[in-house]
N, C-alpha and C positions, 0 to 999 in steps of 0.2 A: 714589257715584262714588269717593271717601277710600276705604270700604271695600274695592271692588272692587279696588283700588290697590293697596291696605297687602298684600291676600292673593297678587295676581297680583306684588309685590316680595318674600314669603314664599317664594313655590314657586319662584322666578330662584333664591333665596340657599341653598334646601335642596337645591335640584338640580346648585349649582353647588358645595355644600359638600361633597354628596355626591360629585360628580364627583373635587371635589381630591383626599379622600380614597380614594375606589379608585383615584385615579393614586398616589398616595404610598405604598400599600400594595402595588401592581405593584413601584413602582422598590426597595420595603424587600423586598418577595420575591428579587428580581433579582439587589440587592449581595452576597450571599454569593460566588455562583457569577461577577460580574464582578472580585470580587475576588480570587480564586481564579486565575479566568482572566488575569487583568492581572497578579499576582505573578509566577505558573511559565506564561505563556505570553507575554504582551506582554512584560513588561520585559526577559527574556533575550533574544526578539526584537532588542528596542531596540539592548539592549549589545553584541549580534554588532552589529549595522549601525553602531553608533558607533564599535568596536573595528576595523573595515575599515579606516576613514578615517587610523589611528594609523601612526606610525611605528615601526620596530624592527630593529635589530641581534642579533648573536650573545651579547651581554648583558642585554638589557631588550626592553619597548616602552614606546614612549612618545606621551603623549597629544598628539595634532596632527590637521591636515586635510590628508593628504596623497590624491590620486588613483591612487597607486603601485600599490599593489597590487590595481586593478581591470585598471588599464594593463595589468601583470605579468601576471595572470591572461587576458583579451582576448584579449591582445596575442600568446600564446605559441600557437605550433602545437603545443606536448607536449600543453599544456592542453587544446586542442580535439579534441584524438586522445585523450585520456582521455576528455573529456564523449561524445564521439561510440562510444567503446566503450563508456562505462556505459550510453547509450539502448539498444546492439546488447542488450545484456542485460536492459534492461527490457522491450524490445520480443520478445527468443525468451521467456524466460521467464514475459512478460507471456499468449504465443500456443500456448502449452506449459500450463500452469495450466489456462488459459481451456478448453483442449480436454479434459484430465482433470477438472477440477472437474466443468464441466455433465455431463459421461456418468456420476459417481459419482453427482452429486445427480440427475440424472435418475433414475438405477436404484435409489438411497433410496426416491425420491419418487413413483416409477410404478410401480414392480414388485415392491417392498417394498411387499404385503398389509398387515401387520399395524402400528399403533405403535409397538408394543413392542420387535418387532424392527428399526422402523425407527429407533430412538431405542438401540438395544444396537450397530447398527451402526455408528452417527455418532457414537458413543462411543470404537466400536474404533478408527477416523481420527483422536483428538485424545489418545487411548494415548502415543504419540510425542512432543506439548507436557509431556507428564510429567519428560521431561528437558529439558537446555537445548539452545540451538541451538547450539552450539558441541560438544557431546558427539556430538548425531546428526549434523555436517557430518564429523568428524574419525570415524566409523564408515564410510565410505564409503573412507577409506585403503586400509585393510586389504582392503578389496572390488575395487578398481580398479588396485591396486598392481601393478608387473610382476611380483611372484610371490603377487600373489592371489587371491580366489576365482575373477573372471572369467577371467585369464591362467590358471591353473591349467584350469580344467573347459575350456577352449578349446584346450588343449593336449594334455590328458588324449585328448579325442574326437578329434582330430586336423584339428580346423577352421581352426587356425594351427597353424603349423611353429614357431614362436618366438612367446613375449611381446611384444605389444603395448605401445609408450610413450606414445601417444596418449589414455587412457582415465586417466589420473593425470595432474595440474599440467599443466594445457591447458584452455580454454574449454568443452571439453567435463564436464570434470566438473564446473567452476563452475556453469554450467549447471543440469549434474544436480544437483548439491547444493541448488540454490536453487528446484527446482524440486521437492524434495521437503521443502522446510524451508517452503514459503511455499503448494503446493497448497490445503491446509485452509484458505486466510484466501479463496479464490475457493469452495469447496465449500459454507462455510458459507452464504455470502450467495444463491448460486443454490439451497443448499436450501431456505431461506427463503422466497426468490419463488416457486418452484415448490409447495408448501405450499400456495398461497392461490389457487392457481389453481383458480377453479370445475369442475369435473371435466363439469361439464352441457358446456361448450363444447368439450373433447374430442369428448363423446357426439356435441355437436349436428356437429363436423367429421366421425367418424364416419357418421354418419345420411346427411349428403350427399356422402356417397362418396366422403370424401379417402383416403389411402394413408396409412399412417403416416408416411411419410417426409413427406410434404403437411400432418399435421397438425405435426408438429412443425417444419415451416419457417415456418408458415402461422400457428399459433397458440400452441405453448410458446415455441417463440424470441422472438417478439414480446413475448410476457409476461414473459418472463424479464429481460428488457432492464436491467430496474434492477438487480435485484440482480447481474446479470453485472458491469451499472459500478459498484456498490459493490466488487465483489472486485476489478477493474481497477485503483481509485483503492488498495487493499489493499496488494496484489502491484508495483504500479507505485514505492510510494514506499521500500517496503520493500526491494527491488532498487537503489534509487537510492541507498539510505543504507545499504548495507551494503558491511562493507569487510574484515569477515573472515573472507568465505568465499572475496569475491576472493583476500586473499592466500596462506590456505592453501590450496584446492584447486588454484592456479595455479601455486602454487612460488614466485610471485613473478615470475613469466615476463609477467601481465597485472596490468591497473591499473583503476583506477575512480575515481571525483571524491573519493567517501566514507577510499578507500585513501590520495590525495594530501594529503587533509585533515588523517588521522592522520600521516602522516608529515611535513608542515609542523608539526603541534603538537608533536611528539615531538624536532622542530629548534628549538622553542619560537619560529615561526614566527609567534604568534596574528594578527596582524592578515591575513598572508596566507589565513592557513585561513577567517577572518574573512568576507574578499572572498567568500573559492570558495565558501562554506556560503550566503551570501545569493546568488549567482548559482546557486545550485544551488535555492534554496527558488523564486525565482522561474520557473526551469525547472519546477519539480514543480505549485507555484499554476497557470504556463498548463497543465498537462497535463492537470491536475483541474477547471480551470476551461473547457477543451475537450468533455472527459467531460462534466462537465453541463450544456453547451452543447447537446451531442448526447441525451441522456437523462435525461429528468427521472427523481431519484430519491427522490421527494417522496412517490412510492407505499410507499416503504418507510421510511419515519421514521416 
């Protein structure tokens, strides 16, 4: 009975020894990358949300617990007429992308025979990330300008009588610019899902007599779903945080949260900028926490 004791308190002490250590050897794998993540993502976190609550004049800030500048920011009808313009822009450009991306990665992905050529073509698409985004937004001037390529060839043909002022520093080319700087971040994630799509379930729509339009509403849409909200959550945040394409394609004529920010900091504003930046992270967290409310994208990780 001792015997049976001393063995059956053996196997408790090695199984529980062993347990600690593959927990202890999880949490030593883990520290690198939490520590990593806690330097350059939580504590700069922290210090905006600390840095809100500060006071600050035309000379300094200074460290305090004031409410002010959430008030300030709330509280102001400019403010909400900026936020409510930079959604206008997440939302066309967000519905803009989403329609070019799926038809490029569709036509990679279905009608592109070969690898080779499909992997030379999604190549040529990211040709463009070779320069920065500031080079290729400020390449669109020249193109949209009232004595540019478009006003020109539109003029030449005799399609307008006079240039056009609407196609340069107006929402419209903001727009356009953002929707050719930011396409590729939705292309790549719906080529991705569409890739892995069993092609037997095409077949098998095929076989029972869907149309193609029936398969694809019926069965790549549906599949695609994640990687669509991978590019969504892409394009979404990327429009939300951008401010210098707002001010240069716009003239300065429109505004954005991202624009408001730079220029409270550039007033050496910080606590102000402070506020709008964490009011802004929490607009973007529900947006993205909506998205994968609606779509699991667990299929693609």
């Amino acid at each position: 009975m001792t015997v049976a004791a001393d063995q059956l308190l053996i196997q408790v002490s090695t199984r529980a020894g062993g347990f600690s250590f593959t927990r202890l050897a999880s949490y030593l794998q883990a520290l690198p990358l939490t520590l990593i993540l806690g330097f350059f993502f939580v504590l700069p976190i922290l210090t905006i949300i600390v840095v809100s609550f500060w006071d600050y004049d035309f000379a300094g800030i200074y460290p305090d617990f004031l409410t002010m500048n959430y008030t300030d920011t709330l509280g102001s009808w400019v403010t909400w007429k900026t936020y409510l313009n930079t959604l206008k822009y997440a939302a066309i450009v967000w519905a803009l992308t989403l329609v070019i991306g799926f038809w490029v990665a569709y036509f990679l992905a279905f009608h592109v025979r070969t690898a080779a050529v499909q992997m030379v073509l999604f190549l040529v698409c990211t040709v463009p990330f070779l320069t920065s985004n500031i080079i290729r937004m400020i390449s669109w001037i020249p193109v949209l300008g009232r004595n540019g390529l478009v006003n020109s060839t539109l003029v030449q043909a005799g399609i307008i009588p006079a240039p056009v002022d609407w196609l340069l520093y107006s929402d419209f080319a903001v727009v356009l610019a953002m929707v050719h700087l930011y396409t590729l971040f939705m292309v790549t994630p719906v080529f991705n899902t569409l890739m892995r799509i069993d092609r037997s379930l095409i077949e098998a729509a095929r076989d029972a007599g869907a149309s193609g339009w029936q398969t694809l509403w019926n069965v790549v849409i549906p599949l695609a779903k994640p990687g669509m909200a991978i590019g969504t959550i892409f394009v979404v945040t990327l429009v939300m945080a951008d401010f210098s394409t707002v001010q240069v394609m716009s003239g300065g004529q429109s505004a954005s949260v991202a624009l408001m920010m730079k220029n409270q900091m550039s007033l050496l504003q910080y606590p102000a900028a402070a506020a709008n930046a964490v009011v802004l992270l929490v607009i973007v967290l529900l947006m993205v926490a909506t998205i994968l409310r609606v779509v699991d994208i667990r299929k693609e990780l």
